[in-house]
N, C-alpha and C positions, 0 to 999 in steps of 0.2 A: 865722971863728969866730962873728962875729956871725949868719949863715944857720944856722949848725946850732942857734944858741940860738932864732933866730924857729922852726923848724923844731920843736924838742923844744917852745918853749913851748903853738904850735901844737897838737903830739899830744898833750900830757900827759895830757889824759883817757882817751885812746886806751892810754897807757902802764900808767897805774895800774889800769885794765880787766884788761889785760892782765898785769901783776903779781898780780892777785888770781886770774884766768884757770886760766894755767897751774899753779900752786901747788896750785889745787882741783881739777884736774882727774888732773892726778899720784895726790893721796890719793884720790882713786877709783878710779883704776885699782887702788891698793894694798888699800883697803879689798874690791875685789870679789875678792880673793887670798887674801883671811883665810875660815875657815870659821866658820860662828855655829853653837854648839856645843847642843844639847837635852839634856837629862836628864830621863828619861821613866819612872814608874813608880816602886819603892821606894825612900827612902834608904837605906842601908846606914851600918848601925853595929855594927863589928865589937865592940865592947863589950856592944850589946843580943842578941847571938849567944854571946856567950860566960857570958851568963847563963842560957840554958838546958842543961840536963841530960840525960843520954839515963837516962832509965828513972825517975827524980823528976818530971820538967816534965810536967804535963798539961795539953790546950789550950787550956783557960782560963787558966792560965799561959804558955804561948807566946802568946798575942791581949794579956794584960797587958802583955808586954814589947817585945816586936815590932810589934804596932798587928794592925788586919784585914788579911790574905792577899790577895795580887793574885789568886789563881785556889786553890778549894779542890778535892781530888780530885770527879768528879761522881759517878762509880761505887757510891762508900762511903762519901766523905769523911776516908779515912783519910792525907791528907798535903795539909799548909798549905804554896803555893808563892810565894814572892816572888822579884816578877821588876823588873831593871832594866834600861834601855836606853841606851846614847848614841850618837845622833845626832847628823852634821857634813854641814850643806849650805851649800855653792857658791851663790854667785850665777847661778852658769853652769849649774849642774847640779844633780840631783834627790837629793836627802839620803839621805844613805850610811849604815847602822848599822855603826859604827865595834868596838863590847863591848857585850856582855849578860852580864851572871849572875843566874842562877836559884838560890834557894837551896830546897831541900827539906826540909820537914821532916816523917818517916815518922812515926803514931803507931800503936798496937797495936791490941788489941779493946776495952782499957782506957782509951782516950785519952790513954795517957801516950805521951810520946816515945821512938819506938825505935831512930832512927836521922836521920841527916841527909846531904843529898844536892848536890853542887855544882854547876854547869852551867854554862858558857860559850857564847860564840859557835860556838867549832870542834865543839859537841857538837851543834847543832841539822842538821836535815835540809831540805833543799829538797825541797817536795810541787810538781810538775809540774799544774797546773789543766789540764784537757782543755775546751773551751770547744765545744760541739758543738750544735748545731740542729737540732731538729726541724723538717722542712717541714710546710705545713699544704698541706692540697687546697687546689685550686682554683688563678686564677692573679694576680699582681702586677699590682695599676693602675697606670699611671704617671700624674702629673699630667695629662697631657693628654687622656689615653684619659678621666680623671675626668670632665674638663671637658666634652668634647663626645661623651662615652658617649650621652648623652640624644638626641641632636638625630637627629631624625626618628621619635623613640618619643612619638607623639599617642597617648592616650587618649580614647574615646569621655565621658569620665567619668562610666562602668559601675563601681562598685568589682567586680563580678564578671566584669568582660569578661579574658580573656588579656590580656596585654601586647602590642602590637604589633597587635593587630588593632582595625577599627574597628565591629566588631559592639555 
């Protein structure tokens, strides 16, 4: 008995290391398991929505209630879109959009409100980017070609002579 107590008093440091160690290293694992969550773009107040009116509300009255539009039509400017997002990224991996709603709000030739429009995630389109290159004439220096392209190109130093020649 007395070896184990020389022994543990020995470690103690080594123990309580260790005590603090493992504990923290656990909540880490755990913490990199949880997602940190974004909220990206409009709040949404279904209250400030159910104050507007289809064919009363005009958009100086939806801008009073609602705030400024995340994106207004470009075309004509005939519909105010507010758009929400949220986002959940991983420690491990690249942030994922979890919901969106779009809310739309149509107006007429009058600017009064003529309708209203809802939009989710499962409503949006994946556009395919085509990522394509043009080549240009002529051909690719590599570093080295760079470096000792020169060597054995003397100039007379004639600014009119060719290149390469020692006329």
């Amino acid at each position: 008995m007395t070896i184990f107590r020389a022994i543990l008093t020995r470690h103690k440091e080594r123990l309580n290391l260790a005590a603090f160690i493992l504990p923290a290293f656990i909540l880490s694992i755990l913490l990199a398991c949880t997602p940190v969550i974004h909220n990206r773009g409009y709040v949404f107040s279904q209250k400030a929505l159910d104050n507007i009116t289809k064919g009363t509300s005009d958009k100086e009255t939806v801008r009073a209630i609602m705030g400024s539009p995340s994106v207004i039509a470009t075309i004509d400017g005939t519909a105010f879109y507010y758009i929400s997002s949220r986002m959940e990224a991983y420690t491990y991996r690249a942030p994922v959009e979890t919901d969106r709603r779009i809310v739309a709000i149509y107006f007429d030739n009058n600017n009064v409100v003529k309708d209203f429009g809802a939009y989710g995630l499962e409503d949006g389109n994946i556009v395919a980017f085509v990522e394509r290159e043009t080549e240009t004439r002529g051909r690719e220096l590599t570093l080295l070609s760079q470096l000792f392209g020169n060597l054995g190109r003397f100039s007379s130093g004639n600014q009119n002579a060719i290149p390469g020649s020692t006329r």
